[in-house]
Every structure is written in structure tokens, then in C-alpha cells.
C-alpha positions in Angstrom: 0.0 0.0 0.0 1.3 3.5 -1.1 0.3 6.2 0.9 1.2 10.2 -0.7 0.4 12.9 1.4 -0.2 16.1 0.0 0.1 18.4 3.2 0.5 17.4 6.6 -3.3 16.5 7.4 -3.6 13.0 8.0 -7.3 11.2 8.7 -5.4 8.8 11.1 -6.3 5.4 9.9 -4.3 2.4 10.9 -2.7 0.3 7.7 -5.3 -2.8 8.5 -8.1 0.3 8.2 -6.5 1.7 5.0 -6.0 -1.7 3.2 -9.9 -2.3 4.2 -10.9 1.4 2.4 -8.6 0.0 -0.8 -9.7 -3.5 -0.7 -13.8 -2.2 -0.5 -12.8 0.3 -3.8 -11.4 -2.4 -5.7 -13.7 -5.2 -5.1 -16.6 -2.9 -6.0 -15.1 -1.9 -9.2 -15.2 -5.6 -10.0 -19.0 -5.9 -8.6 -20.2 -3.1 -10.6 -18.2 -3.5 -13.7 -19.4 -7.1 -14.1 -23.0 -5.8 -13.2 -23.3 -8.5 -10.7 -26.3 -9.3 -9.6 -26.1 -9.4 -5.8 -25.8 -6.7 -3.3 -22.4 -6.1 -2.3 -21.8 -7.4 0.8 -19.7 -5.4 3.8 -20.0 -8.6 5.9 -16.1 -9.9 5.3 -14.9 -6.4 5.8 -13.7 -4.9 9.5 -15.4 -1.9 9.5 -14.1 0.2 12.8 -15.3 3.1 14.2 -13.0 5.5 12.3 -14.4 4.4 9.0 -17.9 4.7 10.2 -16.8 8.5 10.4 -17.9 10.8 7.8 -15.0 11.7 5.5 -14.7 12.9 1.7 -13.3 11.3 -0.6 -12.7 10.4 -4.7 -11.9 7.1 -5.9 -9.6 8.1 -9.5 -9.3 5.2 -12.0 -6.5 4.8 -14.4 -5.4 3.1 -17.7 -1.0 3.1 -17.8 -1.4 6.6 -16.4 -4.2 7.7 -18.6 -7.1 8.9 -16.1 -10.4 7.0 -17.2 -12.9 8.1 -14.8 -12.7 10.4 -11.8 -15.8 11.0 -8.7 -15.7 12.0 -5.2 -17.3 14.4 -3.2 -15.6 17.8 -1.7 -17.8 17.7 1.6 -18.2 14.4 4.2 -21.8 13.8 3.0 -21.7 9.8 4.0 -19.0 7.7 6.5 -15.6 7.0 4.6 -16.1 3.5 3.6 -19.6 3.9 1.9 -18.2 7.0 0.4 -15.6 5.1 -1.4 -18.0 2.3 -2.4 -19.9 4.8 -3.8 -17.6 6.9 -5.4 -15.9 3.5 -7.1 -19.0 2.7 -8.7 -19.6 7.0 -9.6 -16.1 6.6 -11.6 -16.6 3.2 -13.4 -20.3 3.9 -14.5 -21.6 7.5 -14.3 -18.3 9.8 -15.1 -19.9 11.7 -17.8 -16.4 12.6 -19.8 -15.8 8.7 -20.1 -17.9 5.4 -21.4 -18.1 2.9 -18.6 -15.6 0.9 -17.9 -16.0 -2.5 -19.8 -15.0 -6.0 -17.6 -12.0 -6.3 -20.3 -10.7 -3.1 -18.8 -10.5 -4.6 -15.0 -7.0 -5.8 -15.3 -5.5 -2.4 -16.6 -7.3 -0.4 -13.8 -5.3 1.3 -10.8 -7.3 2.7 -8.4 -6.4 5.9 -6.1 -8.4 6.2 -3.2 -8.1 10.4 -2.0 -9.2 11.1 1.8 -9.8 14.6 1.8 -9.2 17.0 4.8 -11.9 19.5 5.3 -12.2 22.6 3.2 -11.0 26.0 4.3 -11.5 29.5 2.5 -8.1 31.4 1.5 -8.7 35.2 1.5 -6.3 35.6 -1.7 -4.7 33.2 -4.1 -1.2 33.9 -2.8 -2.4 32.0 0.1 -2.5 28.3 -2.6 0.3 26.0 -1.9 0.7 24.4 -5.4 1.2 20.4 -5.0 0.4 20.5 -1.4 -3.7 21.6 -1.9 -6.5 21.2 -3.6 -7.9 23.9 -4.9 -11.6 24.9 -5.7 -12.5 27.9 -7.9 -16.2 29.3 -7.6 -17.4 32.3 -9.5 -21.2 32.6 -9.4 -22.7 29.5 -9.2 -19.9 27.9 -11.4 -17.7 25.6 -9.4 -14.4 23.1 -10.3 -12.1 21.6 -8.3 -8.7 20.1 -9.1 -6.8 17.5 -6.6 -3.9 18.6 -5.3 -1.5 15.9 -7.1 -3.1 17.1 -10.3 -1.0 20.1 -11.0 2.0 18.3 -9.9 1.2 15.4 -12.5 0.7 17.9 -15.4 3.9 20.3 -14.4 1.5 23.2 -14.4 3.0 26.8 -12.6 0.0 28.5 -10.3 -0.8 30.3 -13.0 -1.8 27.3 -15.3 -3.2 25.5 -12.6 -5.7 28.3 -12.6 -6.3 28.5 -15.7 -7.1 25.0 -16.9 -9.5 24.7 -13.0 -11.3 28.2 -15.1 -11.5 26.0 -18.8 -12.9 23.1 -16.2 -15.5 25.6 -14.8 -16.6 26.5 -18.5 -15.5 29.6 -17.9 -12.5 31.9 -20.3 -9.5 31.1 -19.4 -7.8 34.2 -17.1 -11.5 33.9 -15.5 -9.9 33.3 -12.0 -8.3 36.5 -11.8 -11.4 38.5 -11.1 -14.8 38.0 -8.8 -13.3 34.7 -7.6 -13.6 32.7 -3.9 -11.3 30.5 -3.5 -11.1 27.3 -1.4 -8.2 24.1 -0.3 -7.6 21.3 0.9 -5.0 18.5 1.3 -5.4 15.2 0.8 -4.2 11.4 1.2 -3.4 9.2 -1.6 -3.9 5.3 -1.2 -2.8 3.4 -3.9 -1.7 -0.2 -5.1 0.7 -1.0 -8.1 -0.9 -3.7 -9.4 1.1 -6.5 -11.0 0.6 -6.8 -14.9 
């Protein structure tokens, strides 16, 4: 189990808790991709206290670094390990920019689990680490959000980084600089490299 921290926020889960959160993201991939016909069963997983807690996260799928589907939610709405469940499933079947993910496609899959810290307001843009927070831009009733290993992975400055998050909210692309609120967060990566 790999475990990137963005920040220094940490949800405090043990390695038996995080291998749990990983193995409940993975095996529902598998459930939902191959549109199995039972209700997924909790039973053989230890569900503790901690991941009865509400948390927010996003379960990110990927083909040889390629990303091929992408859900979470930026608020603890539900407790951690229903959130992932449900956020697997949200990637593999209902991220609008992809098709679902096809059984054949299981094997190529790797799977990043994000635990997300909660959400603070920044009074100015200075105030955005780059690489260490996520950042969410909302200008109206427009929102995006981008992870925070997402500029790191693309090698954007600040300045792109805001950009592209504007082109993600629809919006032109120097739209951040004006009538802007601003919001971060860090975040914890758990991820497996799975054997080809």
C-alpha cells in the first residue's frame, strides 16, 4: 500500500483500516463492472469506528497513467467506507467525460483512493500551496475543483493551474483572476501498483 500525502493532514487510519478502504474500492469496481447481480456485501470487511466516520473522498481510475474516470465528493456527506463504495461505482459507470468501464478493462485499472481533509477558505490566491492543496474555484454559481496531485502530474505553474481549473469551470481562461472565492484542501493518496 502506497500512501502520498499532500500536506500534513492525516485522517489517522491504521494500515489494517487503510487496506480495508482500498480492498472495498477495488472489489466494488469488480462488482459493478461485471454488473453482478447481488448486493455487495460489507460482511467480510472490519469496518471500525474510524471508517464509520464521515469523510470525503474520490476514488480516481486509471489506464497506464491515462485517467479513465474520476468522482468524489468535496464535503463528508456519507462515513468513509460507503463514500468510497460509492464513489468507485460514480467513476466506473456514471463519469460523464468517459464510457463505462468495460470487464475487459478490470485488469488495466489502478485505483487511487483520495481522503480529503476539510475545506478552508483562502482570502487571496497567494495564500495556494501548489502540489500540497487542492484547490476549488467558484465564481457565481460555477464551481471546479482540481486535486492537489493534479498540478504536480501535469507540471503546471500556479498560474496554469488556474487556468485550466477556469477551462474546467466553462468559464475563459484568465477567468480566476477577477470576482473569484477561493477554497483548499489536502489530501491522502492510497494506492496499489498492481502486477501486470
Amino acid at each position: 500500500m502506497k500512501e502520498i500525502r499532500s500536506g500534513t493532514w492525516s485522517p489517522n487510519l491504521s494500515d489494517e483500516e487503510k487496506k480495508t478502504i482500498f480492498s472495498i474500492a477495488k472489489d466494488t469496481l469488480s462488482w459493478c463492472v461485471n454488473k453482478s447481480s447481488h448486493t455487495f456485501a460489507f460482511d467480510s470487511y472490519q469496518i471500525t469506528p474510524k471508517l464509520k466516520e464521515k469523510m470525503a473522498t474520490f476514488v480516481t481510475l486509471k489506464i497506464n497513467s491515462q485517467l479513465r474516470g474520476c468522482i468524489g465528493a468535496l464535503a463528508p456527506q456519507e462515513s468513509l467506507y460507503m463514500s468510497v463504495h460509492h464513489n468507485a461505482i460514480n467513476a466506473a459507470l456514471h463519469d460523464f467525460r468517459f464510457r463505462i468501464v468495460e470487464p475487459s478493462e478490470l485488469n488495466q485499472i489502478t485505483i487511487d483512493v483520495s481522503l480529503l481533509s476539510p475545506i478552508v477558505d483562502i482570502p487571496s490566491i497567494k495564500e495556494f500551496k501548489i502540489g500540497q492543496q487542492g484547490i476549488i474555484l467558484q465564481q457565481g454559481m460555477t464551481r471546479a475543483v482540481f486535486l492537489p496531485e493534479v498540478a504536480s502530474e501535469q507540471g503546471w505553474t500556479k498560474e496554469e493551474t488556474l487556468s485550466h481549473l477556469s477551462l474546467k469551470a466553462g468559464l475563459l481562461p484568465d477567468a480566476w483572476r477577477k470576482d473569484t472565492r477561493f477554497q483548499v484542501f489536502e489530501s491522502v493518496v492510497l494506492s496499489i501498483e498492481e502486477e501486470k
